[in-house]
C-alpha positions as CSV (number, residue, x, y, z in Angstrom):
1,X,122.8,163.3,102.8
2,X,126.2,162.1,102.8
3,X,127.2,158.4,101.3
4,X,127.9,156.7,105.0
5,X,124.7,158.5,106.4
6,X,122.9,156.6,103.3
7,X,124.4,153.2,104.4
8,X,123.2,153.8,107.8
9,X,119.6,154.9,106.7
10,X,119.3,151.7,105.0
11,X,119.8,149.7,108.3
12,X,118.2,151.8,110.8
13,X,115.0,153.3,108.0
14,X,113.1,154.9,110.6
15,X,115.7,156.8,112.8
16,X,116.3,158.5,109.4
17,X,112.6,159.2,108.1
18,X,112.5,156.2,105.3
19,X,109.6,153.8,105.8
20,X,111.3,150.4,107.0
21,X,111.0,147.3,104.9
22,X,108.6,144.9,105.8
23,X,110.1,141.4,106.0
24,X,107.9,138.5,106.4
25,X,109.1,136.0,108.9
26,X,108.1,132.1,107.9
27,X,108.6,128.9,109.9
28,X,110.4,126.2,108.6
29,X,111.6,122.6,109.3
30,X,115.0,121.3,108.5
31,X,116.9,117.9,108.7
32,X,118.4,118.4,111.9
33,X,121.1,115.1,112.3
34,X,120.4,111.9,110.8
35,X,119.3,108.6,112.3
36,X,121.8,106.2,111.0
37,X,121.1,103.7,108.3
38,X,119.9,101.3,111.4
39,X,118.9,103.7,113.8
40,X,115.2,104.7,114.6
41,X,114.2,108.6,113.6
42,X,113.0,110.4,116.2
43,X,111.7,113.7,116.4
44,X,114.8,115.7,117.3
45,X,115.8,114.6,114.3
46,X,113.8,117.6,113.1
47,X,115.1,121.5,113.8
48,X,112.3,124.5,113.7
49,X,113.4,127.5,112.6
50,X,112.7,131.2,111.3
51,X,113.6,132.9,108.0
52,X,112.6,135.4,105.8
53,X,110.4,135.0,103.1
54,X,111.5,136.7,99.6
55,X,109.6,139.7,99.2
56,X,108.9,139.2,95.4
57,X,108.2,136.4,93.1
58,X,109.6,136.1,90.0
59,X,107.5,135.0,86.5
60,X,106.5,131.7,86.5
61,X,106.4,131.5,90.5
62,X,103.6,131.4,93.1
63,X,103.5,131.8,97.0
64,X,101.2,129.9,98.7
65,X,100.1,129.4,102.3
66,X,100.4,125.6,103.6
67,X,97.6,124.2,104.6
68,X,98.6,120.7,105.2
69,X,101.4,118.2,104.9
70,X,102.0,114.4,104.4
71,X,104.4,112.4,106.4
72,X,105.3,108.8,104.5
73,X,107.5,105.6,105.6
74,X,109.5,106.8,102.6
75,X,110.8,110.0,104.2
76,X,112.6,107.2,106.7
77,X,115.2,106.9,103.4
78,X,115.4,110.6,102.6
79,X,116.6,111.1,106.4
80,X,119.9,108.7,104.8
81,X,122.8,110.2,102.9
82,X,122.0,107.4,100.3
83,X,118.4,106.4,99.7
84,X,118.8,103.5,98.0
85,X,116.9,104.4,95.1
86,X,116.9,105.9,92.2
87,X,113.4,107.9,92.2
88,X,114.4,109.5,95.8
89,X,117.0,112.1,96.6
90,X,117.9,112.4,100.0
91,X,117.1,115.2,102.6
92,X,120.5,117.6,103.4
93,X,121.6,118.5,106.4
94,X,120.0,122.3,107.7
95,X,118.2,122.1,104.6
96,X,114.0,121.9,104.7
97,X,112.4,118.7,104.0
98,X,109.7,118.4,101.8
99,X,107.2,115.9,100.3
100,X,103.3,115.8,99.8
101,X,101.6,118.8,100.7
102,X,98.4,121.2,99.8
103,X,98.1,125.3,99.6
104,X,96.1,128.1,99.1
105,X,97.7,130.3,96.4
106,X,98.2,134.2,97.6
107,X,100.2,135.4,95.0
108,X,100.8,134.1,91.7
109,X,102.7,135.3,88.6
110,X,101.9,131.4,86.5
111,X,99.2,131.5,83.9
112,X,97.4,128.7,85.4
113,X,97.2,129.6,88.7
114,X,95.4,132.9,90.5
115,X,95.2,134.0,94.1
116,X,93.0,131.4,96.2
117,X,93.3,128.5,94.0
118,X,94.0,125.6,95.9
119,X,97.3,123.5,95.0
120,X,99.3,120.3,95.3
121,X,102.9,119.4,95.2
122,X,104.8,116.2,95.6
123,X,107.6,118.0,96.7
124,X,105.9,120.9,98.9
125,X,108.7,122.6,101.2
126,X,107.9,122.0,105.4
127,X,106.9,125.7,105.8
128,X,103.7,127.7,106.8
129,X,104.4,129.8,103.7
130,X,106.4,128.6,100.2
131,X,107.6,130.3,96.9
132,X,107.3,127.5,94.4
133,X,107.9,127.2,90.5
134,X,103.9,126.5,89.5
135,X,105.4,124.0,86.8
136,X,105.5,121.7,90.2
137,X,102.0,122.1,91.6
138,X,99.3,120.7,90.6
139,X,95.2,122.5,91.1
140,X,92.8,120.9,92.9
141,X,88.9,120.7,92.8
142,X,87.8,120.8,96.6
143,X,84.6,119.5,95.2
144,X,85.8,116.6,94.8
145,X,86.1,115.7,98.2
146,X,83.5,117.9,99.3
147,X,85.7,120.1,100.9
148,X,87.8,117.6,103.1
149,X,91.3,118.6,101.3
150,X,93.6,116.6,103.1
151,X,92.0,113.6,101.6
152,X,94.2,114.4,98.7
153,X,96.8,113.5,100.5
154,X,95.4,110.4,101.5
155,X,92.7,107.9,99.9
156,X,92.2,110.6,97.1
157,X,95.7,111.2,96.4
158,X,99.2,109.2,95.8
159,X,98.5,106.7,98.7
160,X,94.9,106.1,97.4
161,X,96.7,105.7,93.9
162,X,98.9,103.5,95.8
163,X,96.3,100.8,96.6
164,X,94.1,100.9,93.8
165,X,96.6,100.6,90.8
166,X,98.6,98.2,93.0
167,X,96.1,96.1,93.4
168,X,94.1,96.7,90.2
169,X,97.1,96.2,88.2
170,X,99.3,93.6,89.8
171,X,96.6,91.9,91.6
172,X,96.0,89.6,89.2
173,X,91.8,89.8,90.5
174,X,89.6,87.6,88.3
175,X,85.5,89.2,88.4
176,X,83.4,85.8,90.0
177,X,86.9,84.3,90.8
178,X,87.1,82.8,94.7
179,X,89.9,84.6,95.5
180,X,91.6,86.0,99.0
181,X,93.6,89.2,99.6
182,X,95.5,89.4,102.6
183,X,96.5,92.6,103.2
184,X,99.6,93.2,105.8
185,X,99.4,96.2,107.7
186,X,103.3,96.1,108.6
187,X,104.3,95.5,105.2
188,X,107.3,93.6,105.8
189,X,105.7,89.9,107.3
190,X,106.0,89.0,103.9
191,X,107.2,85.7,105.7
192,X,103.7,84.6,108.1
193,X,102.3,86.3,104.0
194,X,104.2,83.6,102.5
195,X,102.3,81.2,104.9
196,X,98.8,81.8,104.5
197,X,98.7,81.8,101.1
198,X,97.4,79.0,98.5
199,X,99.0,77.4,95.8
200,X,100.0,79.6,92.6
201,X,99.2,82.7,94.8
202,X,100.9,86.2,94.3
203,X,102.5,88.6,96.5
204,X,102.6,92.6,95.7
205,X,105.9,93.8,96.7
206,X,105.2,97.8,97.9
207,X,106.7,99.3,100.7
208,X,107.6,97.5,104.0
209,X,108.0,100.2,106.5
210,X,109.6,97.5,109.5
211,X,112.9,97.7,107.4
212,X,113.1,100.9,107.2
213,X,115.1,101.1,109.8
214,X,117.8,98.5,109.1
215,X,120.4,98.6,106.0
216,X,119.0,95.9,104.1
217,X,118.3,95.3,100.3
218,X,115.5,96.0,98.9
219,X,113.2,94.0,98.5
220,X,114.9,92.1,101.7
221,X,115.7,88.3,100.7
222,X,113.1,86.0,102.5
223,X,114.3,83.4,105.4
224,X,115.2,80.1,103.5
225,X,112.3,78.3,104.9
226,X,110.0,80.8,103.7
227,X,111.8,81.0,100.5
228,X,111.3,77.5,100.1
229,X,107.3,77.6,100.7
230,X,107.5,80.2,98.3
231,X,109.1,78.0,95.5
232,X,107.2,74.8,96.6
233,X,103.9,76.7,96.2
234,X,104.9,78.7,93.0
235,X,103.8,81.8,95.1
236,X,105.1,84.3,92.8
237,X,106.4,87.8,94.1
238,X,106.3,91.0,92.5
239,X,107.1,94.8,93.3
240,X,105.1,97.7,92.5
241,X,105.8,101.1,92.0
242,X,102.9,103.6,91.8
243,X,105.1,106.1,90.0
244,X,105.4,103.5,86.9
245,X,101.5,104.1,86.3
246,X,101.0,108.0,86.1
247,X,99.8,108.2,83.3
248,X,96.6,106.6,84.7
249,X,96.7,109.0,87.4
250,X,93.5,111.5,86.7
251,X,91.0,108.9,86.5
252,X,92.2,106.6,88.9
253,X,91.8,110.0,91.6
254,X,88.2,110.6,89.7
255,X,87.1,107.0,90.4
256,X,88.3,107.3,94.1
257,X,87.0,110.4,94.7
258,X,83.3,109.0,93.5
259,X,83.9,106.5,95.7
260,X,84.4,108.6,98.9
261,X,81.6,110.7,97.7
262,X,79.4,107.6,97.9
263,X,80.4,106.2,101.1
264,X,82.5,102.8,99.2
265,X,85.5,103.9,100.6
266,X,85.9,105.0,103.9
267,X,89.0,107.3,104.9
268,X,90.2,107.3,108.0
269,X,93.0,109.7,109.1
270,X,95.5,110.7,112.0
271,X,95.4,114.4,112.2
272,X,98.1,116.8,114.0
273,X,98.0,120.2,114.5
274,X,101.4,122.8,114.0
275,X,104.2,123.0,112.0
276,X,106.5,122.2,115.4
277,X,104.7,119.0,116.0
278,X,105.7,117.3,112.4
279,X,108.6,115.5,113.6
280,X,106.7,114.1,116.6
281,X,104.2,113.0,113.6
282,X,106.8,111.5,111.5
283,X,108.1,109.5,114.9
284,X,104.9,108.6,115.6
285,X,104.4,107.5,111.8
286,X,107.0,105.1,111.9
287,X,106.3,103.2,115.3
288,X,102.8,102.8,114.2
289,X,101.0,105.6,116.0
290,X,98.7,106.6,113.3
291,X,95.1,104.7,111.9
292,X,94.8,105.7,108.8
293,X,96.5,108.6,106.6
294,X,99.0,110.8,108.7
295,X,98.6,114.1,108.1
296,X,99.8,117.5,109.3
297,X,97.6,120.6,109.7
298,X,99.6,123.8,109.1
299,X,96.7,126.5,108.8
300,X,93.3,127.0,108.5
C-alpha cells in the first residue's frame, strides 16, 4: 500500500477494508452572546451544538453520563465579561457553561470512583455526556434521598446549605425567643425588609436576584429613607456567603437529608426536560417562572 493510499484509508476506513472509527457525538451548550451588564438574558443567549467526545480517558479522569443540571441567579454574572466577584469566573464566549450538576459514572480510571457510581460537581459541563478530572466530583448516596437525585441539587445540596447555614449561622435565632423571620422571595426588597422589621433586628444579605440585571454594587446601597430606618432602628445588615462555611458541609447535607426523609422539609421543584430547553429554564429562572428548585433533566 503506497504512503498516499494510507492517508486516504485513514479518511475513508471502509472503502479501503479498515474498520472505521467510532466517534461518539455529544450535545453541548455554549454562551452564545451576552446580555449586557443591564440587559435581561434570554434564551438565545444559549447555542446547542454537536461535538465529539474523546475516545479515551486519561488516569485520574472519569466519563459520566448527565443526569441532571442546576440553573442559579448566579449564572446571570457568569453570562458578564466581569462578574464582579472574586469566587466566580465568567462564562466565554462559544465556550460550554457549566455549574451544579449530577452523573452516572460509565467509565472511570480514579481510584474512588467505578462505573455506575453516582456523582456531583459544582462545576459540571452542560453536556449529555462529560470527561471530568474525578478530583472535582463529589459521590453521592442515593439513599439519602431515597432515590430522588436531583434533590441534591436543591434542598439537599448547595441551595439547602444555603438556607440552613445562612440562617443557622447569621440568624442570630435565640431557642424560646419571640422572634420573626421574614423571608423575601425576590431577594432584593431589602427596602419594604427594612420596613417591617423591629427594633435591633437583622438582615442576612445573600443573593438578590432583581439586580442581576442592572450594573450595580454589590450589596446595592439602600434608598436614603430606608437607610435612615435602618440606622434609627439599629437594624443591622450582614452578607453571607455559603462557600465561607464548607467545612460544615457533610453534616449540614446529613441533617437535611433526615429531614426530607421525615417529611420536616418539604422540597418543591420546577422540573424541565432536554438539554435544548436549558436556556429557556435559565430565562424562565430569572423572571420568576419556577416554585421551588429549577432543575434540568438531561437523561434517565
Amino acid at each position: 500500500m503506497h504512503f498516499k493510499q494510507l492517508l486516504f484509508c485513514r479518511v475513508t476506513d471502509i472503502q479501503c477494508g479498515i474498520p472505521a472509527k467510532v466517534v461518539m457525538m455529544i450535545q453541548r451548550v455554549v454562551l452564545n452572546s451576552r446580555p449586557g451588564k443591564n440587559g435581561v438574558p434570554v434564551a438565545e443567549n444559549f447555542r446547542m451544538e454537536a461535538v465529539p467526545l474523546p475516545d479515551k480517558i486519561t488516569d485520574g479522569q472519569v466519563q459520566a453520563r448527565t443526569l441532571y443540571l442546576s440553573v442559579d441567579p448566579y449564572m446571570r454574572c457568569r453570562m458578564n465579561e466581569d462578574t464582579g466577584s472574586d469566587y466566580l469566573l465568567p462564562w466565554q464566549l462559544s465556550e460550554v457553561a457549566d455549574g451544579g450538576g449530577i452523573g452516572v459514572v460509565e467509565e472511570s480510571k480514579h481510584a474512588d470512583f467505578a462505573k455506575g457510581d453516582i456523582v456531583t460537581s459544582f462545576n459540571w459541563p452542560w453536556q449529555t455526556k462529560v470527561i471530568l478530572d474525578g478530583r472535582l466530583l463529589q459521590k453521592l448516596d442515593p439513599q439519602l434521598v431515597d432515590g430522588h437525585l436531583s434533590y441534591f441539587l436543591g434542598a439537599a445540596g448547595i441551595t439547602g446549605l444555603t438556607s440552613f447555614l445562612g440562617i443557622k449561622e447569621k440568624g442570630h435565632v435565640t431557642l424560646g425567643a419571640n422572634q420573626t423571620m421574614v423571608v423575601s422571595g425576590a431577594a432584593g426588597a431589602c427596602g419594604s425588609l427594612a420596613g417591617q422589621m423591629n427594633q435591633n433586628s437583622h438582615i442576612i444579605l445573600c443573593g438578590q436576584i432583581s439586580q442581576y440585571n442592572k450594573d450595580v454594587p454589590y450589596p446595592p446601597p439602600l434608598p436614603p429613607a430606608v437607610e435612615e430606618i435602618r440606622k434609627a432602628r439599629n437594624i443591622t445588615r450582614e452578607r453571607f456567603l455559603v462557600l465561607n462555611y464548607m467545612d460544615k458541609q457533610e453534616a449540614s447535607i446529613l441533617q437535611l437529608c433526615q429531614w426530607i426523609k421525615e417529611g420536616k422539609l418539604k422540597v418543591k421543584e420546577t422540573v424541565v426536560k432536554g438539554l435544548e430547553n436549558i436556556g429557556g429554564a435559565f430565562q424562565s429562572m430569572m423572571t420568576g417562572g419556577n416554585t421551588g428548585k429549577q432543575i434540568v433533566l438531561i437523561s434517565e
